[in-house]
C-alpha positions in Angstrom: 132.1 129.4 39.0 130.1 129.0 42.0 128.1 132.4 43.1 126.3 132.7 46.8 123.9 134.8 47.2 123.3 135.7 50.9 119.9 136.3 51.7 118.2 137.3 48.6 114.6 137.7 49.9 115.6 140.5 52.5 118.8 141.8 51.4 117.6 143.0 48.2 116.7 147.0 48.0 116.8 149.1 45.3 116.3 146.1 42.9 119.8 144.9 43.6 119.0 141.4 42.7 119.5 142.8 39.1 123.6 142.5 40.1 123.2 138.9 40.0 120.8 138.9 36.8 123.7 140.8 35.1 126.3 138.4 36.1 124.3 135.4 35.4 124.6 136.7 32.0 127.8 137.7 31.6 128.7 134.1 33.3 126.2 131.6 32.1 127.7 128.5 33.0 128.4 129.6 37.0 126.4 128.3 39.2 124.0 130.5 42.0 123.4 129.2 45.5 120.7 131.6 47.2 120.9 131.1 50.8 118.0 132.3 53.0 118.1 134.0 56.3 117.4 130.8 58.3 119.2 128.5 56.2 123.5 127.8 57.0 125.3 129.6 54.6 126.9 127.4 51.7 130.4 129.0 51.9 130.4 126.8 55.5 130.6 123.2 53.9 131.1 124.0 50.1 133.7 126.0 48.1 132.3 129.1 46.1 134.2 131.4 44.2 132.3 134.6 45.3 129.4 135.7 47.7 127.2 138.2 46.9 125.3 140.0 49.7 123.1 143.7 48.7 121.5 145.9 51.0 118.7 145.7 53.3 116.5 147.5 55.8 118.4 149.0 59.1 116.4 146.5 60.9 117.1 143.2 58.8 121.1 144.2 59.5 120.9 143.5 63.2 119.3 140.0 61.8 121.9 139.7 59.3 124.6 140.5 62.0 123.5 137.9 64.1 122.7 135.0 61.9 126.4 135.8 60.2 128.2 136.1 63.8 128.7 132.3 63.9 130.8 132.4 60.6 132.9 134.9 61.4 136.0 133.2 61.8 135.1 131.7 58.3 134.6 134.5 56.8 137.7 135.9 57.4 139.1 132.9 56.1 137.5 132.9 52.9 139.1 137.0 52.7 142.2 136.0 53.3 142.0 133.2 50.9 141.1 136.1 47.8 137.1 134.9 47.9 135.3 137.8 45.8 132.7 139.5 48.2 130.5 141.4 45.9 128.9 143.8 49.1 126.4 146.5 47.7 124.7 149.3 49.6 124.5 149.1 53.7 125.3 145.6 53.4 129.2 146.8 53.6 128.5 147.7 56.9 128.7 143.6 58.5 131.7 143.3 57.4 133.6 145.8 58.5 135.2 146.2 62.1 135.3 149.7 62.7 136.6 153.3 61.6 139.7 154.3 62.3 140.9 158.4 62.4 143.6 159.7 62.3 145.0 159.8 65.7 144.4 156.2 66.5 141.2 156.3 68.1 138.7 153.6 66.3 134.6 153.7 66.6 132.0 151.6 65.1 127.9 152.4 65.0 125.7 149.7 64.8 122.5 150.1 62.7 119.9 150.4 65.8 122.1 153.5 67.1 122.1 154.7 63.5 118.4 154.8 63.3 117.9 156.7 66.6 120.6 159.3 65.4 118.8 159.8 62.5 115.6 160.6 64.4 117.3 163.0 66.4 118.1 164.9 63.0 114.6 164.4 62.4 113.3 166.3 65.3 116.7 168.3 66.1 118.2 169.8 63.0 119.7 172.5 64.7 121.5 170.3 67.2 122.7 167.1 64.3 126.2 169.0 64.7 126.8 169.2 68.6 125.4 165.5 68.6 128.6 164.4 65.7 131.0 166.6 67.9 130.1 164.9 71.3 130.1 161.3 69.8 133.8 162.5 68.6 134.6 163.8 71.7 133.4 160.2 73.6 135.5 158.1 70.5 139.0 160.5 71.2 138.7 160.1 74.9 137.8 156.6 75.0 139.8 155.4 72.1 137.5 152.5 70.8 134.1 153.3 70.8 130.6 151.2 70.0 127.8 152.9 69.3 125.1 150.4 70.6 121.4 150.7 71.0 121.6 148.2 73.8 124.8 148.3 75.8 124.3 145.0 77.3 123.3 143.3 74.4 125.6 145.1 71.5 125.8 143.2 68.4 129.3 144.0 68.1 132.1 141.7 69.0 135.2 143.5 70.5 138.1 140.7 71.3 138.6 140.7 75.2 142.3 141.9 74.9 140.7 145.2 73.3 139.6 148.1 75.8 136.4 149.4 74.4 133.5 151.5 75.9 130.0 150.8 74.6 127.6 154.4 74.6 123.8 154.4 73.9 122.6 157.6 72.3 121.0 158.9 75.5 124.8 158.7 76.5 125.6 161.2 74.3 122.0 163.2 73.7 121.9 163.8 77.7 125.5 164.9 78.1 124.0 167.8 75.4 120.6 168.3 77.4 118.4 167.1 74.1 115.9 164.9 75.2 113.6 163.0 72.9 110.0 162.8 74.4 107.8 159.6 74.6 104.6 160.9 73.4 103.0 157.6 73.6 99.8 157.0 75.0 99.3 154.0 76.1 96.8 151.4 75.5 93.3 152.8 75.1 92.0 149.3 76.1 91.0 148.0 79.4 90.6 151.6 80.9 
């Protein structure tokens, strides 16, 4: 049995490097490619029997994202062919296309727009709510949805037949009148 491990030294919080430990135990004779970030993935040129990715920090997904794009139509491939992907933690998140409810309408958040959100609950508790309602307000009019942190650079690929609208969170916040203020100061040097 051939394992890959997708990018062990950042895709490895929470100790869940122990997951392939445990299955290098219970399958000593299989074999364990670990593939770094910069390196082309083995599943490319060599048959394996399962790839193993865990999770990582929100930042490392957008890397992740982008150095996995290239393989996509591989990957799928390798799905539809019954390859084991063994996906822990946030890591699920790159492989999935987008949520679907239940009238149809379909959204998906990248990781950068996730983070700002989550500052927003940080400094607006009170308002988390109305923020979740406008975003599924702006998915149910719109019908497909990205939540981006750059719409013209999205890390998301939407095929060109599908109709999709891409929002930053100042897209929603505004609409809402909650504002995040840049309490920066500066540089302090050359003044």
């Amino acid at each position: 049995m051939k394992i890959e491990m997708l990018y062990p030294e950042v895709c490895n919080l929470f100790g869940d490097i122990s997951n392939i430990k445990y299955l290098k135990k219970c399958l000593p004779d299989a074999e364990i490619i670990k593939t770094e970030i910069n390196s082309e993935p083995a599943f490319v040129t060599q048959d394996v029997d399962m790839i193993y990715m865990g999770p990582m920090p929100e930042n490392i997904q957008e890397v992740a994202i982008r150095k996995l794009r290239p393989y996509k139509e591989k990957i799928e491939e390798l799905i539809k062919k019954n390859v084991v992907f063994l996906v822990t933690g946030n890591a699920v998140e790159l492989f999935g296309k987008y949520i679907e409810n239940e009238d149809g309408s379909k959204f998906y958040i990248e990781p950068a727009f996730y983070t700002t959100l989550e500052t927003f609950k940080v400094h607006y508790p009170d308002r988390i709510n109305d923020i979740l309602a406008e975003m599924d307000r702006a998915v149910k009019a719109n019908k497909f949805v990205v939540f981006t942190a750059d719409d013209e650079n999205p890390l998301t690929f939407v095929p060109e037949n599908v109709e999709a609208v891409y929002l930053e969170i100042t897209d929603i916040t505004n609409k809402l009148k909650i504002f995040l203020e840049d309490k920066s100061r500066g540089s302090d040097y050359g003044d």
